[in-house]
C-alpha positions, 0 to 999 in steps of 0.5 A, a space after each residue: 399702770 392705768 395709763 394706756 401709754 405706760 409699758 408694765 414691766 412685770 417682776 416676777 420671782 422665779 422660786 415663787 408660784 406665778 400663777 398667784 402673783 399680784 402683779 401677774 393679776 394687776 397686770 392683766 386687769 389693766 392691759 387685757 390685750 397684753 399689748 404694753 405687758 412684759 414679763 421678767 423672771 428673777 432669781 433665777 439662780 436660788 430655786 431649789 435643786 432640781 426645778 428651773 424655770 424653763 416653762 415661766 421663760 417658755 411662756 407656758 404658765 402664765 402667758 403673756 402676749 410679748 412673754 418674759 426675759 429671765 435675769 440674774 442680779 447681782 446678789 447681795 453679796 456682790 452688792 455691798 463688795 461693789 461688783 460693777 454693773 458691767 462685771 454682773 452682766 459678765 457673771 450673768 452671760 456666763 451663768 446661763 450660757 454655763 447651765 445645763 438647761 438654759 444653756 440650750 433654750 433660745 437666747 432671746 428669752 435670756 439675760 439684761 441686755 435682752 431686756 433692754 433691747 425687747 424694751 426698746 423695741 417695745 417702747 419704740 412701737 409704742 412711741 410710734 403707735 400713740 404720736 398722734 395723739 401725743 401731737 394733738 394733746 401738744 397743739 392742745 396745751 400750746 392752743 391753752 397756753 396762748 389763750 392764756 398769755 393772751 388773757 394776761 395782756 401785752 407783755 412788760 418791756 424787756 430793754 431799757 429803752 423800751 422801758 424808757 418809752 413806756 414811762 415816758 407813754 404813762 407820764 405823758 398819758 396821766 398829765 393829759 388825764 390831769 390836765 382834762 380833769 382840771 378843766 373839767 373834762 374827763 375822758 374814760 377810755 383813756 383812764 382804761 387804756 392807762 389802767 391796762 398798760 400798767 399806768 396810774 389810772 384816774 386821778 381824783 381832785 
């Protein structure tokens, strides 16, 4: 939730207080602007007879800049008879569309596929927002990332031809060093270059 570029989706149970919610707090606490902040109202269906949750949904007790959705779950009883995801947004349309309040508030405020779309939207926004800076972190990693490869040195061969002429350099390479230092000559820069290239490096007689 710290993280500037991560939308917070904030659940709020509907038969609970919302003005004391932790995760209402949390919320506000780390986007203050409510740019990336949006709220969902659950449990809708168990409040207590005679209360609705049309002032949460309408945005008039806590509220939040890009507002709230309310769905209905599935219940528990539907969870363990396995109801599909599909049949409890059937049984979702059907519940609010049915219900004496919310039956008659805007449809943008209610069920999961609203939510999905104000997500998107959201995150697509958002996406659109911060690619700059996501480009420039991307360029940054790879610019690391190739001063490291650089750092390790010139890669293994892959081929086996290639893996042929590079045996065949390191022989050719220590038999020169060999052949120098039996005649009393030694040349450090080759002893370097072989030690580099993966070679056997100096000799000692």
């Amino acid at each position: 939730m710290q993280d500037s570029r991560t939308i917070i989706l904030c659940v709020v149970p509907a038969n609970a207080d919302m003005t004391t919610s932790d995760g209402l707090q949390m919320a506000r606490d780390l986007d203050p602007k409510g740019i990336r902040t949006v709220g969902v109202i659950t449990k809708i269906d168990i409040m207590d007879r005679g209360v609705n949750a049309k002032r949460m949904l309408m945005n008039q007790e806590v509220p939040l800049r890009l507002g709230y959705v309310g769905v209905k779950n599935r219940a528990q009883e539907d969870i363990i008879n396995q109801i599909p995801v599909k049949d409890a947004i059937a049984k979702e349309e059907m519940y609010f569309s049915s219900h004496p309040i919310y039956s008659s508030m805007p449809s943008n405020v209610l069920g999961c596929h609203v939510l999905t779309q104000k997500l998107t939207r959201i995150l697509f926004t958002h996406i659109k927002h911060n690619l700059p800076t996501i480009i420039s972190e991307i360029r940054e990693k790879v610019k690391e990332a190739d001063e490291d490869l650089q750092d390790l040195g010139p890669p293994l061969p892959s081929t086996n031809s290639e893996k042929m002429q590079m045996i065949w350099g390191m022989i050719l390479e220590f038999l020169k060093q060999y052949e120098g230092q039996i005649k009393g000559k030694f040349d450090p820069r080759a002893t370097s270059m072989t030690k580099s290239r993966g070679g056997l490096g100096k000799m000692d007689m």
